[in-house]
N, C-alpha and C positions, 0 to 999 in steps of 0.2 A: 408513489410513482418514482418511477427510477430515469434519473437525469441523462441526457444523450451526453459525449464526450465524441466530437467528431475525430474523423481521422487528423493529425496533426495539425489541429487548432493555434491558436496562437494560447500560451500557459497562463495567459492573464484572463481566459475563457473556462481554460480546464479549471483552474484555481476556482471558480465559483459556481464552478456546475459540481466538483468535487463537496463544496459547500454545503450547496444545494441538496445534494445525493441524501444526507443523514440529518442536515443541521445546522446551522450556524458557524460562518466562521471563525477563526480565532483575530486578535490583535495581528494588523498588518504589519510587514517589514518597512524598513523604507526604501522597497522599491515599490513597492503597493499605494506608498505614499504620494511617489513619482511618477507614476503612471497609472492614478485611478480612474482612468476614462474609461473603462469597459463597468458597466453597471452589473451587480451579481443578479440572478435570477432569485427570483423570490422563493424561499423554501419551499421544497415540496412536498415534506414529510416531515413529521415530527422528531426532536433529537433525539437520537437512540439513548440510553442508558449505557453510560460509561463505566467500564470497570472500573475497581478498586484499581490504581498502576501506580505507576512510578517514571521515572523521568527518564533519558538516555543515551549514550552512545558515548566513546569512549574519542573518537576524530570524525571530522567531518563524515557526515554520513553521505559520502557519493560515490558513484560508482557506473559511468557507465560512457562512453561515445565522442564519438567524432564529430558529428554533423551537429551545428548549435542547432537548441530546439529553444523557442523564447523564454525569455527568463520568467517567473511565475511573478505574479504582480500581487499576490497577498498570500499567508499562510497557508496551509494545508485545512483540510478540514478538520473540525473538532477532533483530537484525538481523545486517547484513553489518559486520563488528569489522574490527580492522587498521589502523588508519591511516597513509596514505603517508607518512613523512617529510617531502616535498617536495608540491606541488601536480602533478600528473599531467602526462605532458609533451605536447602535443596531438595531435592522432588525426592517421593519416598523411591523406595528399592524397588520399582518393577521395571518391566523391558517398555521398551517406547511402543506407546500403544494400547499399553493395559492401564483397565478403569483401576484409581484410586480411591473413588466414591462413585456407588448407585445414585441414582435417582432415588427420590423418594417412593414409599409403596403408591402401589395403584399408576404410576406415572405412564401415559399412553410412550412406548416404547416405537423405535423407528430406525430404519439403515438409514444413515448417511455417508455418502463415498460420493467421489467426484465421476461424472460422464463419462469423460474422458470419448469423447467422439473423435470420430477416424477424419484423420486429414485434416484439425481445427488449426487457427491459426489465431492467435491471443497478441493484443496489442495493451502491454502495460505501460500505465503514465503514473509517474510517480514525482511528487512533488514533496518536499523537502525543508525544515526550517533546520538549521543547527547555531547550538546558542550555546558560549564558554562563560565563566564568570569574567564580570566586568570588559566582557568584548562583545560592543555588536552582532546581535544574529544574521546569521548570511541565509536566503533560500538556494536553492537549487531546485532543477527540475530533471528527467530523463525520460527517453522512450525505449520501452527493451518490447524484444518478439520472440515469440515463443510458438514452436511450431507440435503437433504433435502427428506421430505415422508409427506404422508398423506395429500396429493394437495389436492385442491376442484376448480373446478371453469372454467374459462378460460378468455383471455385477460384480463383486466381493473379488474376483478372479483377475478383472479387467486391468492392463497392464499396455504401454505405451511407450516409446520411444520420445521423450522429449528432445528439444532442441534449441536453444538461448543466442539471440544473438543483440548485441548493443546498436541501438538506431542512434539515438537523438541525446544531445547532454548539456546544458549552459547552467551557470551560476551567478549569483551575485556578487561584491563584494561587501565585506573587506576581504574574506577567506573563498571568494570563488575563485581566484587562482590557484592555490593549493584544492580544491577541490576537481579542479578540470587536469590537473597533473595527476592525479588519483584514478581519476578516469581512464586518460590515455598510458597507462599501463599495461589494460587489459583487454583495449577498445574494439580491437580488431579480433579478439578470439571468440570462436564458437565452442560453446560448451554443452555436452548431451547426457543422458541418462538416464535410464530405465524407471517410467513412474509409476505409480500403482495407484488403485483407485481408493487407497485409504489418504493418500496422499504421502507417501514413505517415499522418499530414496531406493533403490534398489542398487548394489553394485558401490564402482569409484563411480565419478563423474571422468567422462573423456573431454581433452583439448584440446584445442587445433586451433590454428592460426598460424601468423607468423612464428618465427624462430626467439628474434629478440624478445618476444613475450610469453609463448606456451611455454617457452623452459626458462622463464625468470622465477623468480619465488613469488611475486607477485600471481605468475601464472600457473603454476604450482600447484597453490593455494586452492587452486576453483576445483581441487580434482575430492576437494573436501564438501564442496559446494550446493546446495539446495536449488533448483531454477523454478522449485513454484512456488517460494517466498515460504517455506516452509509450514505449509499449511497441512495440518496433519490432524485423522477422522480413527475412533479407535475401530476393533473390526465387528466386534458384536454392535447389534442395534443399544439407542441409548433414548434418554428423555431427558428435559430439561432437570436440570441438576448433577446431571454426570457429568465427570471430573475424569481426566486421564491425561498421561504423561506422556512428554515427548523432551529429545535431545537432537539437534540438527545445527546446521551451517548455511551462513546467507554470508554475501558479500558486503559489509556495512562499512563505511567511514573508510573505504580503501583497503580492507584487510575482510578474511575471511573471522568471520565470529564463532562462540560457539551458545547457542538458545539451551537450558534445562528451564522448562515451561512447566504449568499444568493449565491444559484445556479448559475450558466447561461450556458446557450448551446453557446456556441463559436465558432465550427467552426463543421462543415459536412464534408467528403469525401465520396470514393469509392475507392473499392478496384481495382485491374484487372477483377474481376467477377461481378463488378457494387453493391459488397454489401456493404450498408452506415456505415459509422465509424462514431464518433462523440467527438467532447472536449468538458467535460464541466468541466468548473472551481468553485469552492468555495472560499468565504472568508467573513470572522463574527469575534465573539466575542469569547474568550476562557478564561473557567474559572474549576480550579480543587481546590478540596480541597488541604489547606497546616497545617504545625502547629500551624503556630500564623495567622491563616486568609485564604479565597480562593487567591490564586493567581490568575492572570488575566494577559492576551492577548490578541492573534491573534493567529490564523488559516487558513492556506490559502493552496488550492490543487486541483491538476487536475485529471480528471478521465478520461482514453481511455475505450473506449464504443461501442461494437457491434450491433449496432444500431436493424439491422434487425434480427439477433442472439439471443437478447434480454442477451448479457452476456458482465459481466467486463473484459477486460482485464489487465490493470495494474493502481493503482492508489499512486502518491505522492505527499507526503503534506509537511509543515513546520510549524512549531508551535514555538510559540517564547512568554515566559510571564519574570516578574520580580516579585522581592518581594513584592513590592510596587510599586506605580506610580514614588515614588522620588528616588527608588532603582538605583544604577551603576548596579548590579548584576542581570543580567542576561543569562536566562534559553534558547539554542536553538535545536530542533532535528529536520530531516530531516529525513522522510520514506521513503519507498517504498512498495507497497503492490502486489504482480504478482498474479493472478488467475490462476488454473490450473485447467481442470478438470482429474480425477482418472478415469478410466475403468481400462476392465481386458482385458488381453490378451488371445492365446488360454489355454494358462495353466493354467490362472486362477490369474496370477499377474498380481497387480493392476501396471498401467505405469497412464503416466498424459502425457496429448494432452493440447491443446487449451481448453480455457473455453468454445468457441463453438464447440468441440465436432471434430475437424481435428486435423492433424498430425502437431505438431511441423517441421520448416524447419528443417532438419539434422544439427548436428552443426558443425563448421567450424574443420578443421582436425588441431590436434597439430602441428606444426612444429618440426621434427628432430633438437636436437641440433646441430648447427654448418653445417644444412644442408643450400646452397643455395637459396636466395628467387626465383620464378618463374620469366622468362624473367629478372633474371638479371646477368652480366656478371660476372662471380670468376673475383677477384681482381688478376693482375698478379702476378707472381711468380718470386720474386727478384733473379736478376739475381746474378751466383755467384761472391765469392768474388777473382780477380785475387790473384794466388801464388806469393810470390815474390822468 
């Protein structure tokens, strides 16, 4: 069952319906610490199977808005754990997109590509820990929208006008200062570009906004930029065991990145309706600009996938670089990315379903403080104390 994520919740909600969504959460921050009155919902599906990863990011991993959106009151959800010993070694010699490894023989083979339906309108919440050696992990949270129009095509062909823009952004500290300065860089610009249903890039990416930021370097930067978290489907059908390469740019830690990945589909289900679900994990090379040099890592992350829906549901990664190869000092953040889509109601307010387009499950009911759990017996009542 797939957890509801309302329209701008308070992040001490999404935090544990994110939880919810795959699994268990991780160790809380201490503002999780500080504000654990919101109870998490009890899992409602079993924890996915985490890839082999490695840890991440090179600066704060934030990136987005003006308008604070609450600060998230415990970690992210389980992400992808493991970290490689070494940095990844880089992806073989093919174009982004081509399989590096079949599936095994007999393997039931299948298209996967995104919807990409006309007029959708995608509300992501992404919730954030970053952790430096021997300093405090700080979370963050953010809301981006993502709109798409101007489709042409259909299946394998299908191609869409996306459209990005920053809602919602608050952090913690010690380092959510520098993280909300990250943000308002770029806060105010709209960035678009041409998407295709493998999930590619097509084109530059276009910017707009104001002046002091679409032609900053900061603003720049995005014309290099990915706006669907760089999620990428090769174009032949595949089956659980294919492996294929990709090379793209996300806005991480304040600066554009650059991903060399390799995919793989990992595991297939069904739901109760017999509709196919799908894991598929990444893990590559990771390198961002820094002051004295690109920093360089690893990247590693899983993505739950509506196979026959053609829509995301929730995606988290780990990113882990240092200053150097000889550096002690290292860089680690762990996301979470939830998909939601926006409709309107009768009255015309937008609420957020499922990225395919159904009702979030209801969410689980507060407990009454100090009220009884259900089937369990009140503790008796001590008897009194005899008079003498």
């Amino acid at each position: 069952m797939l957890r509801r994520v309302s329209h701008r919740p308070s992040l001490a909600v999404i935090v544990a319906l994110l939880s919810a969504c795959t699994g268990s959460a991780s160790e809380p921050s201490g503002l999780a610490k500080r504000g654990a009155s919101t109870p998490a919902p009890a899992p409602v599906a079993a924890a996915a199977p985490t890839p082999t990863t490695p840890v991440a990011a090179n600066t704060p991993a934030s990136d987005s808005s003006s308008t604070p959106a609450t600060t998230p009151a415990t970690t992210p959800a389980t992400t992808p754990a493991s970290t490689p010993a070494t940095t990844p070694e880089p992806a073989p010699d093919v174009a982004p997109g081509g399989l590096t490894a079949k599936p095994p023989e007999g393997t039931e083979l299948m298209p996967v590509r995104l919807a990409l339906k006309d007029d959708s309108v995608y509300q992501i919440t992404t919730v954030g820990m970053v952790g430096f050696t021997s300093v405090k992990p700080s979370g963050f949270a953010r809301e981006e929208r993502l709109e798409l129009d101007a489709c042409t095509g259909a299946d394998a062909a299908r191609r869409c006008r996306l459209t990005h823009r920053y809602v919602h952004f608050e952090a913690e500290p010690p380092n959510g200062r520098i993280f909300a300065v990250d943000e308002q860089r770029v806060d105010k610009l709209v960035t678009r570009h041409t998407l295709l249903a493998s999930g590619a890039r097509e084109g530059a990416t276009a910017v707009e906004g104001p002046k002091e930021q679409a032609e900053s370097p900061d603003g720049q930067a995005l014309r290099e930029a990915h706006r669907f978290l760089c999620i990428r489907f090769p174009d032949e059908p595949i089956g659980v065991g294919a492996k294929w390469k990709d090379v793209c740019h996300m806005r991480t830690g304040g600066v554009v990145d650059t991903r060399e990945v390799i995919w793989e589909l990992t595991a297939v289900t069904k739901d109760a309706e017999g509709r196919r679900r799908g894991e598929f994990t990444y893990l590559g090379r990771y390198t961002a600009p820094g002051e004295k040099g690109p920093r360089t890592g690893a990247v590693a992350g899983l993505l739950h996938f509506m196979i026959d829906a053609g829509e995301p549901h929730l995606l988290k990664e780990k990113i882990t670089t240092r200053r150097d190869p000889a550096s002690t000092f290292e860089t680690s953040t762990t996301i979470a990315y939830q998909f939601a889509r926006l409709v309107k109601d009768r009255k015309g307010k937008e609420i957020a379903v499922r990225s395919d387009g159904e009702p979030f499950p209801p969410e689980p009911a507060t407990p009454t403080p100090g009220a009884a759990e259900p089937n369990m017996t009140p503790a008796p009542t001590p008897a009194p104390t005899p008079k003498k």
